[in-house]
Steps between C-alpha positions, in 0.01 A plus 500: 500500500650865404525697738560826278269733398399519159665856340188513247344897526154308523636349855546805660290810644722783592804351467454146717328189429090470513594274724627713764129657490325156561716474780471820623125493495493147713716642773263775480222354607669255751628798697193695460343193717765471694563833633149549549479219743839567663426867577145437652601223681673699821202668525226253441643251792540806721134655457300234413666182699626709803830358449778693672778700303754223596241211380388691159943558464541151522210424261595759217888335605374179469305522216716772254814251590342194401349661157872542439660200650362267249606672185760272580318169417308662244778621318627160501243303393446693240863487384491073527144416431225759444648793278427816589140500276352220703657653837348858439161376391504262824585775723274716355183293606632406858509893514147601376327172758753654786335879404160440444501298819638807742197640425356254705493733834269335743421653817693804640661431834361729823574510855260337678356623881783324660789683315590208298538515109278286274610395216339261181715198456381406187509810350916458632508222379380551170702795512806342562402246228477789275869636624640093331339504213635917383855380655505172272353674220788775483749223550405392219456779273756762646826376371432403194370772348808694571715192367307543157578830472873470560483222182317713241863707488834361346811448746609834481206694400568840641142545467432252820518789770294703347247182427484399892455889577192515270422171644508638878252765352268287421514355874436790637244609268329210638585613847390882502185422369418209762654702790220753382197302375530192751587694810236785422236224436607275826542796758199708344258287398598137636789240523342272270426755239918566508611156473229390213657784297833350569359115353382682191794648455698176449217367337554725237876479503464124403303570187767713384781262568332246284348730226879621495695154447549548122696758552758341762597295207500172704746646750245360810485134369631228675813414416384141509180455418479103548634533841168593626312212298698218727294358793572599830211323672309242369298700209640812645754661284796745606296792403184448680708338793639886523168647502333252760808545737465913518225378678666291796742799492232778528402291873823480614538928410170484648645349826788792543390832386353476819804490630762736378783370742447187280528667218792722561701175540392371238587756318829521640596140423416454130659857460803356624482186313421717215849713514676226641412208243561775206862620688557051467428485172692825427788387617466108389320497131619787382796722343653806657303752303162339578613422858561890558215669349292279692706537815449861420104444447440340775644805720307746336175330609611428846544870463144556359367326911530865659386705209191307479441527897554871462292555192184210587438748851225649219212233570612463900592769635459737264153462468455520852682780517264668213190354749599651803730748473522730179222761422359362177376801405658621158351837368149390569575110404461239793670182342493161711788379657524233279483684211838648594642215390388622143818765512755221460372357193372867358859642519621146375294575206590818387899438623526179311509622127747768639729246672475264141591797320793583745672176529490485153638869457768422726618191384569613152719781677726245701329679805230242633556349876580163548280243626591521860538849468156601430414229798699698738279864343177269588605423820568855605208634377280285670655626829470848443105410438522444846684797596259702314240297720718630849488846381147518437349355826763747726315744309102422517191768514285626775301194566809314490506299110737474273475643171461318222740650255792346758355162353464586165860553522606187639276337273687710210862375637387153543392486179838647312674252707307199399554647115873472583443126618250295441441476127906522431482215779258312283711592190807408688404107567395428145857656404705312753342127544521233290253453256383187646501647861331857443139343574676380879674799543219759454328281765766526713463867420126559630576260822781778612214713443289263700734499782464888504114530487485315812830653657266875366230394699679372838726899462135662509414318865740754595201754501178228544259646765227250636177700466321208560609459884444858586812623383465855411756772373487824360560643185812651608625169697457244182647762289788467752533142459480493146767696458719314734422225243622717220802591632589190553414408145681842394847372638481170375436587120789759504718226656420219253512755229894614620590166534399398146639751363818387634451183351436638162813451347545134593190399414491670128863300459338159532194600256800453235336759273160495558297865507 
């Protein structure tokens, strides 16, 4: 199977392959329903179950970690068995029955006459159910699609940055307008009218990922076909053995995103496993120039842990933050606190063709940052979000709130920063794995990113306040302890960003030429 692109005029719309479109329109939709879930989820457990700030932190930990812990197996099945066609399609329905069934709410919990909280069980449980099915379904579909994109380009393509950038757009394209149609539907009108719009969403991603196959040029195709044809079972094949174990693997999920100390180790064991099998095989299967780009890889995502940590504070504490703290009041305009989440993805799309332009500009003046260099300008910027963050609450109004132009800022720096990093990141492991390991890789990818969605959420229990036992505070004290929280975060982003930075010129020697 090629994996170039084909350099026909009739391929291409401005410049990159149709393909890139039918990709970018998927991803779309998946993070339209994924972000509208993840940034009305906080909230929902916190209003409408009564759970505390530390329980809902664990749950959004629990559950955001998970969604990208499995990329890992997803990716890989995918790269042995499925193909990334079958993968995506099968993701894409365990996503739309995990949706549709959040909007199952059931009854909202109350305190009853004896002080003690009431909650519905089922409706948990079918909740939690819910929670599975979404985290198998992006585990599934989440890799992949980025894997596809990296093969519609030739090794060497300088147009592959710029591809991934216009790729990220499309994420957050899907992003800004669930943070502002899903969260102003769930906190306005009702949770379940939120999280339906987030299952139509996907439901309407999937039709585009198979009305767009023709144009992917058989780039999502198994590579063996007749591999899934052989029994596994009795009359069960390979393939359908696949699809009837995400089952037995949505119960065990639906066993431990209950319990996010559970996860969080296992987390941190197959991200170990991860780096360490790859460092094994580095060093054992492979030559000197392979063994040090992916020596080299594998630091820059270890890297990527505390970025995400900094940057996923958005749909934990964050939010809120935006809930509690900042006067939403913007010349007459009273947005939700979730629909602050909207700014990340808004600047990402209006930044996006700017940073695709610049890298693009720069690199044909011998002037474009290395790799780890622009990791090291991500890094740093999503610290001095935070500072931003400090500034703002030692400086609040009369009644005691924040302003909210202190977190459009940090939104503003978080989002240059994860310009700098993610989608060069991205870029960066299709460039440097083996062909035959990229699928593997970008897994191991999202499960850093896993480890840090969790790690996000347990950083926010910094500031968690139990309402639901009588504890009170003012304005004034949980602005205090939020910003204790983001000066924390503040140092820590500068330091990781200094010490990459450091690190720069070692790590661009052992990417033996790669930009």
């Amino acid at each position: 199977m090629s994996t170039e692109f084909t350099r026909d005029a009739k391929d291409e719309l401005f410049g990159h392959p149709k393909g890139l479109y039918v990709c970018f329109f998927t991803e779309m939709w998946e993070r339209f329903s994924f972000y509208g879930m993840k940034f009305l989820l906080v909230l929902y457990v916190t209003k409408y179950h009564l759970f505390t700030d530390e329980m809902g932190l664990q749950t959004l930990g629990a559950y955001a970690g998970l969604a990208y812990t499995f990329p890992l197996i997803g990716g890989m099945l995918a790269d042995r068995y499925l193909g990334e066609k079958k993968a995506i399609l099968w993701g894409g329905i365990l996503l739309v029955m995990g949706h549709f069934l959040m909007a199952f709410e059931g009854t909202k919990a109350h305190v009853d006459a004896a002080g003690v909280i009431v909650r519905d069980t089922v409706a948990l449980d079918v909740f939690y159910l819910a929670l599975s099915l979404i985290i198998i379904g992006v585990g599934f579909l989440k890799p992949n699609v980025s894997t596809v994109v990296g093969r519609l380009y030739k090794d060497g393509d300088p147009r592959r940055d710029s591809g991934f950038t216009i790729f990220y757009m499309g994420i957050n394209i899907g992003s800004v307008l669930a943070t502002l149609i899903c969260t102003y539907l769930g906190e306005t009108y009702g949770w379940k009218y939120g999280f339906g719009a987030a299952g139509i969403g996907m439901l309407v991603g999937l039709v585009m990922w198979m009305a767009g196959q023709k144009y992917l040029h058989g780039e999502s195709e198994p590579k063996n076909p007749g591999v899934l044809k052989e029994s596994f079972l009795g009359p069960i094949n390979k393939e359908w053995a696949i699809y009837l174990g995400s089952f037995f693997i949505v119960a065990f999920v639906w066993l431990i995103v209950k319990r996010e100390p559970w996860v969080l180790a296992t987390q941190y064991t197959l991200l170990t496993l991860s780096v360490g099998g790859t460092m094994i095989y580095a060093f054992m299967k492979t030559d000197k120039v392979t063994r040090d780009r992916l020596i080299a890889l594998m630091i820059m995502i270890v890297s990527t842990i505390i970025f995400w940590a900094l940057f996923e504070q958005a749909g934990a504490s964050m939010t809120l933050f935006a809930d509690r703290v900042v006067d939403r009041n913007i010349m007459g305009l009273n947005p939700t606190a979730g629909q602050f989440g909207s700014l990340n993805a808004a600047f990402i799309v209006i930044l996006a063709p700017v940073f695709a332009w610049m890298w693009m500009k720069l690199d044909k003046m011998n002037l474009d940052p290395s790799i780890p260099m622009k990791f090291a300008i991500g890094l740093i910027q999503a610290g001095l979000g935070f500072g931003v963050l400090v500034y703002g609450s030692q400086h609040p109004n009369e009644l005691g709130q924040v302003g909210a132009i202190w977190l459009i800022l940090a939104y503003l720096l978080h989002t240059t920063g994860e310009l700098a990093l993610s989608p060069v990141g991205l870029s960066a492991v299709t460039k440097l794995s083996p062909k035959h390991m990229v699928g593997f890789v970008m897994g191991t990818w999202f499960l850093a990113t896993a480890f840090s969605e969790t790690l996000a959420a347990r950083l926010s229990q910094m500031a968690a306040i139990d309402i639901t036992t009588g504890e009170t505070a003012t304005i004034a004290e949980q602005a205090a302890k939020y910003s204790e929280l983001f000066y924390f975060l503040f140092k820590l982003g500068i330091g990781a960003g200094i010490v990459s930075i450091l690190l720069t010129p070692v790590l661009k020697k052992m990417m033996h030429g790669i930009k």
